[in-house]
C-alpha positions as CSV (number, residue, x, y, z in Angstrom):
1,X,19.5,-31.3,-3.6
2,X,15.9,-30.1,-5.2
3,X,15.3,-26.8,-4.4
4,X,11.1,-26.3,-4.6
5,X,10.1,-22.0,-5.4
6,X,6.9,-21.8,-4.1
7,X,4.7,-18.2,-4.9
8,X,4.1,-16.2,-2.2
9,X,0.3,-15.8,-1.3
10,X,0.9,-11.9,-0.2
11,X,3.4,-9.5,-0.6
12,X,3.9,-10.1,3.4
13,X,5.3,-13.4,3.3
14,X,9.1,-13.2,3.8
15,X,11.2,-12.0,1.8
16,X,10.4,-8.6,1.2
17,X,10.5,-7.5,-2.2
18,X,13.5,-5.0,-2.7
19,X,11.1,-2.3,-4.1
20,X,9.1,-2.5,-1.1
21,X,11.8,-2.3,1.4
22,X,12.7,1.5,-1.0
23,X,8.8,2.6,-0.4
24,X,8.8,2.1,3.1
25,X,12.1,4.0,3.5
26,X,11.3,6.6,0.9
27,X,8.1,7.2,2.6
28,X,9.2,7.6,5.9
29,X,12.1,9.6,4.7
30,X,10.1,11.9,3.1
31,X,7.6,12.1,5.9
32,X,9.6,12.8,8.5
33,X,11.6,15.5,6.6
34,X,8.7,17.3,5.6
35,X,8.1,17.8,9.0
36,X,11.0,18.5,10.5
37,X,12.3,20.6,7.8
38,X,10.4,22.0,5.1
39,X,6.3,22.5,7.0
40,X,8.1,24.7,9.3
41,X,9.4,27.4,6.7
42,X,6.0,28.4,5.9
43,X,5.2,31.9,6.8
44,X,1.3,32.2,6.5
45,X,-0.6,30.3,9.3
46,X,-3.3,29.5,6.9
47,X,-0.7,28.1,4.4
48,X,0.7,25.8,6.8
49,X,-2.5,24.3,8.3
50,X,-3.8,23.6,5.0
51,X,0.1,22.7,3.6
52,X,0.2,20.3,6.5
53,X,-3.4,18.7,6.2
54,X,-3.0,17.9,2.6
55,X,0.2,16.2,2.9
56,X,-0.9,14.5,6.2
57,X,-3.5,13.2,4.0
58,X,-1.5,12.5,1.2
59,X,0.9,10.5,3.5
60,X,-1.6,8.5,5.2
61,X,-3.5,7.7,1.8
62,X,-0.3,6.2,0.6
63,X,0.6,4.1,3.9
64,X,-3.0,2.6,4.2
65,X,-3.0,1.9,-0.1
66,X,0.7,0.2,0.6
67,X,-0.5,-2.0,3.1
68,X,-3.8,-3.0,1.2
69,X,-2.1,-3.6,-2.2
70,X,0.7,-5.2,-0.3
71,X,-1.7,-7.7,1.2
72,X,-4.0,-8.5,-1.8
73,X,-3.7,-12.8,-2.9
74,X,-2.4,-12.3,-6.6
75,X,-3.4,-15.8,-6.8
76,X,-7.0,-15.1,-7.0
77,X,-6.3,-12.3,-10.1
78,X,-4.0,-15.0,-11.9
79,X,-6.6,-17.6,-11.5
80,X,-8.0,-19.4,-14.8
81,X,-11.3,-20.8,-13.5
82,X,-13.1,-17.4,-13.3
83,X,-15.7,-17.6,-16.2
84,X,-15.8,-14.2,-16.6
85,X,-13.9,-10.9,-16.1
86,X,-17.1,-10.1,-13.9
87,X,-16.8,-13.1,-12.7
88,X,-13.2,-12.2,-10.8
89,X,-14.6,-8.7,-10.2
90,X,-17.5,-10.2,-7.8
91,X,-14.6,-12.5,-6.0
92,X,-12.0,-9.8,-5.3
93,X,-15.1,-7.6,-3.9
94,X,-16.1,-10.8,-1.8
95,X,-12.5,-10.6,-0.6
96,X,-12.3,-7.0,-0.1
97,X,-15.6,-6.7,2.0
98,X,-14.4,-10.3,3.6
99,X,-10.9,-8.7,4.9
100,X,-12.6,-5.1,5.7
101,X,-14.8,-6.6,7.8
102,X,-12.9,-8.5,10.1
């Protein structure tokens, strides 16, 4: 029996790598103990607000780089037939604007 490996286009496509599986869970974990436990020991009102804003942003900036970098096609950054490393610059912005769009 031949077994064929074929490369994944995106770090979506089944199976997850191990590593990502331990981001997801770290992140959560850390997440949702930070706000169970640790935002609510802060004394000052001002502390916490800001405390709380700058890890909320932290968190989110984290979840929404995950996902992108998760779902970028490696096969495009590995590809030989760009001229240029300009070249591959224009066609991962292409992609970029090409996903963000819709």
């Amino acid at each position: 029996m031949h077994l064929s490996i074929t490369a994944r286009r995106h770090g979506w496509q089944r199976p997850l790598h191990p590593l990502q599986i331990v981001e997801i869970s770290v992140l959560c974990f850390l997440v949702a103990s930070f706000y169970c436990f640790l935002g609510i020991f802060l004394s000052n009102k001002i502390a916490e607000i800001t405390f709380i804003t700058v890890f909320s942003f932290a968190a989110v900036s984290t979840a929404v780089l995950f996902i992108r970098c998760t779902a970028i096609d490696f096969v495009i950054l590995r590809s030989k037939s760009t001229a240029s490393t300009a070249g591959l610059a224009i066609v991962v912005l292409r992609d970029l604007i090409i996903t963000a769009g819709g």
